[in-house]
C-alpha positions in Angstrom: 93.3 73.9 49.0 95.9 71.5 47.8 99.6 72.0 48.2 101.5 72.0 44.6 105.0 72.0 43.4 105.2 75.9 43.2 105.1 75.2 47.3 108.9 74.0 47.4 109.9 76.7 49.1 107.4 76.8 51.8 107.3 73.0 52.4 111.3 73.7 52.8 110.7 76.0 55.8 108.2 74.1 57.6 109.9 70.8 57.4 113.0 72.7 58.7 111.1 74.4 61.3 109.5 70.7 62.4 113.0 69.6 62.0 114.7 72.1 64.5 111.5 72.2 66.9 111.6 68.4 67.3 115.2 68.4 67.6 115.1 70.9 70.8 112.3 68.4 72.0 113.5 65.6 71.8 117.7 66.6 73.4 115.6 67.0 76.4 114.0 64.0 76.5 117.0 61.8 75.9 119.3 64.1 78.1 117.2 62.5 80.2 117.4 59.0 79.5 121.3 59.1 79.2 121.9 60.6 82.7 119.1 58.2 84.2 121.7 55.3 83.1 125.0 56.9 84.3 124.4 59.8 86.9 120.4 59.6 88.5 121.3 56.4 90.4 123.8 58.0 92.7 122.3 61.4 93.0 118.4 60.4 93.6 118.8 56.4 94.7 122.0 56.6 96.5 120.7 54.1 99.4 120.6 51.6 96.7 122.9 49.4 95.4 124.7 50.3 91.7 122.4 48.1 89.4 118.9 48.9 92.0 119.9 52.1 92.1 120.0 52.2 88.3 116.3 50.1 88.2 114.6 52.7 90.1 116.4 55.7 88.2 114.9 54.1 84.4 111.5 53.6 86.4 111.3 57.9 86.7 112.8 57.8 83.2 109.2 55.1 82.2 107.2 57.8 84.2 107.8 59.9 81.0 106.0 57.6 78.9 103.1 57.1 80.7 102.9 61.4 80.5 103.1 61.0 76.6 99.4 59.7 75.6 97.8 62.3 78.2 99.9 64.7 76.3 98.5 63.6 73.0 95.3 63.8 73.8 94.9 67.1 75.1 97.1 68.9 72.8 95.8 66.9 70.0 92.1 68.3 70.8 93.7 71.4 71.3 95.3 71.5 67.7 92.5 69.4 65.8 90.3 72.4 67.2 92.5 75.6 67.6 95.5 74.7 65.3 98.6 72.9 64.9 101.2 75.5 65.2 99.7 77.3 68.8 100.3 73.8 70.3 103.7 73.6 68.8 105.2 76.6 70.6 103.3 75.7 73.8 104.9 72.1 74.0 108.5 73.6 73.4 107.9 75.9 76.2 107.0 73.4 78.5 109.8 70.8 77.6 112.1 73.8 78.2 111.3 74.8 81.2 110.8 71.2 82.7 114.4 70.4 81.8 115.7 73.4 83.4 114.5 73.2 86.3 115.9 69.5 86.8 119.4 71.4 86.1 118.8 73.6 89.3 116.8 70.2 91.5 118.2 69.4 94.6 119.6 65.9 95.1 118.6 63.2 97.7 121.5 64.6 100.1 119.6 68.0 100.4 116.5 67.1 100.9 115.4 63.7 101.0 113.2 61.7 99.5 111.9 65.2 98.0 114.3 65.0 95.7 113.3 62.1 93.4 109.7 63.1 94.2 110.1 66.4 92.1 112.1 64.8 89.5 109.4 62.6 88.9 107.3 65.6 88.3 109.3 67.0 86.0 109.6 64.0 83.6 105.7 64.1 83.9 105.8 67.5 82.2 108.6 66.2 80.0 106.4 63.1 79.0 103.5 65.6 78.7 105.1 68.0 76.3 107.0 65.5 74.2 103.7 63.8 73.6 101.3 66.7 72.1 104.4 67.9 70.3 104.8 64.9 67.9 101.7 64.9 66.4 102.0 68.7 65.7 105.6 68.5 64.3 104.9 65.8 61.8 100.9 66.9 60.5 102.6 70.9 59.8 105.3 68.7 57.4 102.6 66.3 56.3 99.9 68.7 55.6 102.2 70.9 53.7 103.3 68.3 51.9 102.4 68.1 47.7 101.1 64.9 47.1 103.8 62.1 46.4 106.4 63.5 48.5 104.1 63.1 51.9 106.9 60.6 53.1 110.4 62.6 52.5 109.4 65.9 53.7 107.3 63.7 56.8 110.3 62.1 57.9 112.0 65.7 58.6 110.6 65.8 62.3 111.4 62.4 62.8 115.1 63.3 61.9 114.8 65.1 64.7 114.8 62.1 67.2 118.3 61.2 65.9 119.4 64.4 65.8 118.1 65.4 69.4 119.8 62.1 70.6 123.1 62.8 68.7 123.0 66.1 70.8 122.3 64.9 74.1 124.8 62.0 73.8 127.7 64.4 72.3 126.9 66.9 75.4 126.4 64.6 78.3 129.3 62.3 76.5 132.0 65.7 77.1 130.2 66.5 80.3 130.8 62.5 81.2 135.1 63.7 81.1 134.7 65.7 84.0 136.2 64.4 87.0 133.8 62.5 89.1 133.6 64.3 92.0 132.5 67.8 89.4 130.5 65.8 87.2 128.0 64.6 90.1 127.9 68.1 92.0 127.6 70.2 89.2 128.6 69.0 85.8 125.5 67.0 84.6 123.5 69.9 85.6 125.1 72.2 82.6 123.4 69.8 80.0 119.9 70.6 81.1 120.2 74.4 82.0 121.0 74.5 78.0 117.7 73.9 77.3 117.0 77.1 78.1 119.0 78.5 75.1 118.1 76.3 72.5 114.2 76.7 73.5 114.4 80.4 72.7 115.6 79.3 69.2 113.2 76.9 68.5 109.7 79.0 69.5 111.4 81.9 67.0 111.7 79.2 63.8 108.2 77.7 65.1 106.2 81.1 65.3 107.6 81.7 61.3 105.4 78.8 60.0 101.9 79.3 59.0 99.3 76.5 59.8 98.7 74.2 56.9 96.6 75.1 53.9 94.2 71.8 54.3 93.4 72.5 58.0 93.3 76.0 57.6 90.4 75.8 54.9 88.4 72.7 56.8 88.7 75.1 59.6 87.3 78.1 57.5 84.7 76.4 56.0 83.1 74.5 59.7 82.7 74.1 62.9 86.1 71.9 64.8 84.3 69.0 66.1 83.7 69.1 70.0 85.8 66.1 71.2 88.2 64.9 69.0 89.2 61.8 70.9 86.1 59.9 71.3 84.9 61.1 67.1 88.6 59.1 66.8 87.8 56.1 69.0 84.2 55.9 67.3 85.2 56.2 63.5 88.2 54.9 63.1 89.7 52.2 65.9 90.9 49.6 63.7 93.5 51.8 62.4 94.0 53.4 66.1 94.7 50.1 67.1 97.3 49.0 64.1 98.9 52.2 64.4 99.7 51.3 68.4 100.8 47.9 66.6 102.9 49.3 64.6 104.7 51.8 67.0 105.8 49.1 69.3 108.6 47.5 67.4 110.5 51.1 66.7 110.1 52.1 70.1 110.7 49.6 72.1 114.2 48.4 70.5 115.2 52.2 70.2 115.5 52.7 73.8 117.3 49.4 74.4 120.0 50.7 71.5 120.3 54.0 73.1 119.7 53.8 77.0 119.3 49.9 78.3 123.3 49.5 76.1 124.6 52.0 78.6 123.8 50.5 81.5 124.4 47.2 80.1 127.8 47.8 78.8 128.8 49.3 81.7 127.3 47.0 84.4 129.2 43.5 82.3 132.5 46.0 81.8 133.0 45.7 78.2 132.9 49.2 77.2 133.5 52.6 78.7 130.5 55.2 79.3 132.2 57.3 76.4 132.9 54.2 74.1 129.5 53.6 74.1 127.9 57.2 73.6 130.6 57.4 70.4 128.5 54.0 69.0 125.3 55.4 69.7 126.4 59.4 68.7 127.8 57.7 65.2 124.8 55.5 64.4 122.0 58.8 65.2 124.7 60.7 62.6 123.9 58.2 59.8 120.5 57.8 60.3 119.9 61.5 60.3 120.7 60.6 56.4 119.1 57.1 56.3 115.5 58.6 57.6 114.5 60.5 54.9 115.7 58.1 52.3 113.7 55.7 53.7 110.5 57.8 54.0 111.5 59.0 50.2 110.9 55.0 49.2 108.2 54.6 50.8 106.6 57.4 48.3 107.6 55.3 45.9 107.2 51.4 47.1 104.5 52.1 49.5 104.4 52.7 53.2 103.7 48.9 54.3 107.2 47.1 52.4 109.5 50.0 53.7 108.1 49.4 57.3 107.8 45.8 57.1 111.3 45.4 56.2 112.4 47.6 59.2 110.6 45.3 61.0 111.8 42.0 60.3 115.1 42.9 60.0 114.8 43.8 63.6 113.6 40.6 64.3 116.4 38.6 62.2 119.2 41.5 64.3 118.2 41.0 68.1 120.6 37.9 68.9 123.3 39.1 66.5 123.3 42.6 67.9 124.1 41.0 71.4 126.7 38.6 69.8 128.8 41.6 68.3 128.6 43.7 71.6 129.6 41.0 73.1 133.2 40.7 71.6 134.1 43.3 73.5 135.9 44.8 70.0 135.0 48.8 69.9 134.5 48.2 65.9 132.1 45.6 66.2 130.1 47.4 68.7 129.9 50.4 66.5 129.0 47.8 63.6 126.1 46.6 66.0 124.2 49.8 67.3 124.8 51.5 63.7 122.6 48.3 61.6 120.2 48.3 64.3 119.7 51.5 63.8 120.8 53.3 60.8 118.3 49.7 59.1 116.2 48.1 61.1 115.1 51.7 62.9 115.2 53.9 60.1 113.2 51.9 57.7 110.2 51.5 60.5 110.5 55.5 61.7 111.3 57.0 58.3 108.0 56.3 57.1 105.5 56.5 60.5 104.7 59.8 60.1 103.1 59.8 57.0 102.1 56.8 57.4 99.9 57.8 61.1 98.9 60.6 59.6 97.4 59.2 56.4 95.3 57.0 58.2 92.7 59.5 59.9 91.0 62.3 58.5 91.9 66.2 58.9 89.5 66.4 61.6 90.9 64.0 64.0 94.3 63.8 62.5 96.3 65.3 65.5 94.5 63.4 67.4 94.4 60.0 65.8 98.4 60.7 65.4 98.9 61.2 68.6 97.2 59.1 70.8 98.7 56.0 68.2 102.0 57.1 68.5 101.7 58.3 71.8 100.1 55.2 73.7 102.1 52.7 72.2 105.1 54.1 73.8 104.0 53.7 77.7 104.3 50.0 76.9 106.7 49.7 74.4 109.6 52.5 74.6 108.9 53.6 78.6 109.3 50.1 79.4 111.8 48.6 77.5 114.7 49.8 79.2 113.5 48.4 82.6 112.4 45.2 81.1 115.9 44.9 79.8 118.0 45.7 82.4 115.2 43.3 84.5 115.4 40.4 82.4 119.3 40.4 82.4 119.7 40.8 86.5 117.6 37.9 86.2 119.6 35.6 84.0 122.8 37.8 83.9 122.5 37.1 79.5 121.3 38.8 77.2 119.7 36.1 75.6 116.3 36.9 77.1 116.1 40.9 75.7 116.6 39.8 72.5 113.6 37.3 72.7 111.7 40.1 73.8 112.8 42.4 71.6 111.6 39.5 68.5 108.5 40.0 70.6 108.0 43.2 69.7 109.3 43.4 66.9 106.2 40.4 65.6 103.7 42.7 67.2 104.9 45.6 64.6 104.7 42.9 61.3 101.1 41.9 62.2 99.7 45.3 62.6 101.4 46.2 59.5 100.7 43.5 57.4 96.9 44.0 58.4 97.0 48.0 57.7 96.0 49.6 54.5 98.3 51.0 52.3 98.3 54.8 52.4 100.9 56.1 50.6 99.3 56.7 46.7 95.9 58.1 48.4 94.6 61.7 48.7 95.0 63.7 52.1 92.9 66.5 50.8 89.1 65.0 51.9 86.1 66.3 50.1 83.6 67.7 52.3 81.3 64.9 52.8 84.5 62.4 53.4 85.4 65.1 55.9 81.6 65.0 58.0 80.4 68.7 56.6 77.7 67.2 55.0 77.2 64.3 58.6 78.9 61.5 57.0 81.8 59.6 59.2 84.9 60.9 58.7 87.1 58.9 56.9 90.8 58.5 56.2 92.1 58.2 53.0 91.1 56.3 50.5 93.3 53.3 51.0 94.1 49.8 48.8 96.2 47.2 49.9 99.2 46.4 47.3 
C-alpha cells in the first residue's frame, strides 16, 4: 500500500498528532534541563558550592541520555514487531508520570542523599521514554507520508522539540518571577505537576491515529522478525554508524544554546535568568517555522545539501555566537541564540527524520531510527552541557566550547558527506527488498547527487 495525494487529510492528522505527542514529550524533558541549570543545584547539591553544585545537577540531567538508546531499543523492537502507535501512548505515559512525580520529590533537606538518588531515577525513566518515543513520532509522519513530501510532513514531530522547549522555558521562565524563597519551596514544582494535564491530552490525539498503511501491510502479509536490533546491526551498520555521525552536531550544540547559555550567562553576570529564557523562548518560536521549511527543501534539493549546510554553518557560528553574547547587549544576544538556531539547527533537524528513516528498511525502521538517533545523543547532547560548563571553569573563556563545538559539528559533515542520498527513493520495499522472499533487507534505493 502506498500513500497518495487523496491522503492529505489523514497525513494532516497524524503529523499533528506526532506534532502534539512530541511536543508533551519533549516540555518534560527540557523542564528538566532548565531547572537543572537554575533551581536542582540548591535543592539536591546544596553542600556544594554555586558552579559544583550546578556540575553535579547537569550530570543527573546527562543521566537522561544515557536512558535514551536503552529506550530505543526496546521500544523500537516493540514497535518494529507490535506497532508504532501502542509504543507511542506507552512512552507518553511514562514521560508523564516520571515528571510528576519529580514535582511531589523530596529535597536533600528532607531526606538526604535520597533525594538526588530518586531524581536520578526519574530522569532514567525520562531518558527511557523520550528515547522509544522518537522513533515512533517521526516513522507514523514518515510512513504516512506520499512520496515527495517525506521531509515537510517528517519535520512535524521534530517541531515539536522547539515547541516543547518554547513551553518549558515560557513556564519555568514565569515560575523563575516568583520570589526566591516560593520559587525553591514550592514554585518550580508547579511546572512538572503540569505534565499531568497535558499527558491526558496527548494519549487522546495519539489513540486517534491509525498505524501506517506500509507497516500495517508488511505486517499482514509476514511474520515481524524476532530481534530487530541485531537484523539492524547485521544488515545495515554503515548507515547505523553515519546516522550516529550525523546526529552529533544537532545535538550536541542544541543543549549548549538552550541549557549550558543559562548557566553560563548567569555564572559571568551578563544576563538575567529571564533575559536569557526570552532569547532562547524567541529563537524555538521561529524555528517552529524554519523546521518544516527546511525539511520541505530537502524534498526538493536533497537530504545531504540541506543538512550539510546546517552543519557547516555551525561550524563557521561557534566563536561568533560567543562574541555576540559576550557584548552583554540584550539584542545581540537574541541575534546570537536565534542564527544558531533558527539556521545552523534547523537546517540539520528539519530534515533527520526523514532522512533516519529512509535509510533502513520497514522492518527495522523503528529500530534503525532509534538506536541512530538515540545513541548519538549519550555522547553528544547528554554531555555537552557538562563539557561546557567544564571546559569554561577550566579556562574561565569560552573560547574552548566553541572548539568543541567545531568538533562536533566536523563529525556531522563527514558522516554526511559519506551517506547516500535518500530523499528521491521509494519507502514502499517490494517483498524480496523487504526479506519475505530471505533476501537482506535493504533500505532505499539510494544515489549520491
Amino acid at each position: 500500500m502506498k500513500p497518495s495525494d487523496s491522503l492529505g487529510v489523514s497525513i494532516r492528522k497524524v503529523a499533528l498528532a506526532s506534532f502534539v505527542g512530541t511536543t508533551i514529550e519533549w516540555y518534560d524533558f527540557f523542564l528538566y534541563g532548565t531547572a537543572s541549570a537554575l533551581v536542582f543545584n540548591r535543592l539536591f547539591f546544596p553542600k556544594y558550592d554555586p558552579l559544583t553544585g550546578t556540575l553535579l545537577s547537569f550530570g543527573t540531567y546527562a543521566v537522561g541520555f544515557v536512558a535514551r538508546p536503552i529506550g530505543g531499543i526496546v521500544c523500537g523492537h516493540f514497535g518494529d514487531r507490535v506497532g508504532r502507535k501502542s509504543m507511542l501512548i506507552f512512552t507518553l505515559l511514562l514521560m508523564g508520570v516520571a515528571t510528576a512525580l519529580i514535582g511531589v520529590l523530596p529535597t536533600y533537606d528532607a531526606i538526604g542523599i535520597y533525594a538526588p538518588i530518586l531524581l536520578v531515577v526519574l530522569r532514567l525513566a525520562q531518558g527511557f521514554a523520550v528515547g522509544g518515543e522518537w522513533g515512533g513520532a517521526v516513522l507514523m509522519a514518515v510512513e504516512h507520508s506520499p512520496k515527495g513530501r517525506r521531509g515537510f510532513y517528517g519535520s512535524w514531530p521534530q517541531i515539536g522539540v522547539p515547541a516543547g522547549l518554547l513551553l518549558a522555558t515560557l513556564i519555568f521562565g514565569q515560575i523563575a518571577k516568583l520570589p526566591e524563597a516560593m520559587l525553591f519551596s514550592w514554585g518550580w514544582r508547579i511546572a512538572f505537576l503540569l505534565s499531568i494535564v497535558l499527558v491526558g491530552v496527548g494519549v487522546f490525539i495519539r489513540a486517534s491515529v491509525s498505524e501506517p498503511p506500509v507497516f500495517a501491510a508488511l505486517k499482514h502479509q509476514s511474520k515481524p522478525l524476532r530481534l530487530p536490533v541485531f537484523e539492524t546491526i547485521r544488515r545495515h551498520p554503515k548507515n547505523l554508524l553515519l546516522a550516529m555521525g550525523a546526529r552529533v552536531a544537532d545535538n550536541a550544540v542544541f543543549y549548549i544554546y538552550t541549557v549550558f547559555i543559562l548557566a553560563y550567562a548567569k555564572e559571568k553576570a551578563l544576563f538575567s535568568n529571564s533575559l536569557t529564557l526570552k532569547a532562547i523562548s524567541i529563537a524555538a518560536v521561529l524555528e517552529i517555522a524554519t523546521l518544516p521549511l527546511f525539511g520541505s527543501l530537502s524534498d526538493r534539493w536533497g537530504r545531504r545539501p540541506v543538512y550539510l549546510f546546517g552543519a557547516i554553518f555551525t561550524a563557521l557560528f561557534a566563536f561568533p555566537f560567543f562574541w555576540l553574547i559576550e557584548t552583554a547587549s540584550p539584542v545581540l544576544l537574541v541575534l546570537a541564540v536565534v542564527l544558531a538556531m533558527v539556521v545552523g539547527h534547523a537546517a540539520m533537524y528539519g530534515p533527520q527524520a526523514s532522512f533516519f528513516s529512509e535509510l533502513f528498511g520497514t522492518r527495522v525502521r523503528y529500530t534503525g531510527a532509534s538506536i541512530g538517533y538515540q545513541l548519538a545523543s549519550v555522547f553528544a547532547g547528554g554531555l555537552s552541557p557538562f563539557i561546557a560548563t567544564y571546559l569554561f571553569r577550566r579556562t574561565e573563556s569560552s573560547w574552548p566550547v566553541a572548539l568543541y563545538m567545531i568538533g562536533m559539528a566536523l563529525v556531522t559533515i563527514v558522516s554526511v558527506f559519506l551517506a547516500a542520498e535518500t530523499a528521491h527513493g521509494e519507502i514502499h520495499e517490494t517483498q524480496q527488498e523487504e526479506g519475505l522472499l530471505e533476501s537482506p533487507v535493504e533500505p532505499l534505493t539510494n544515489t549520491r547527487p
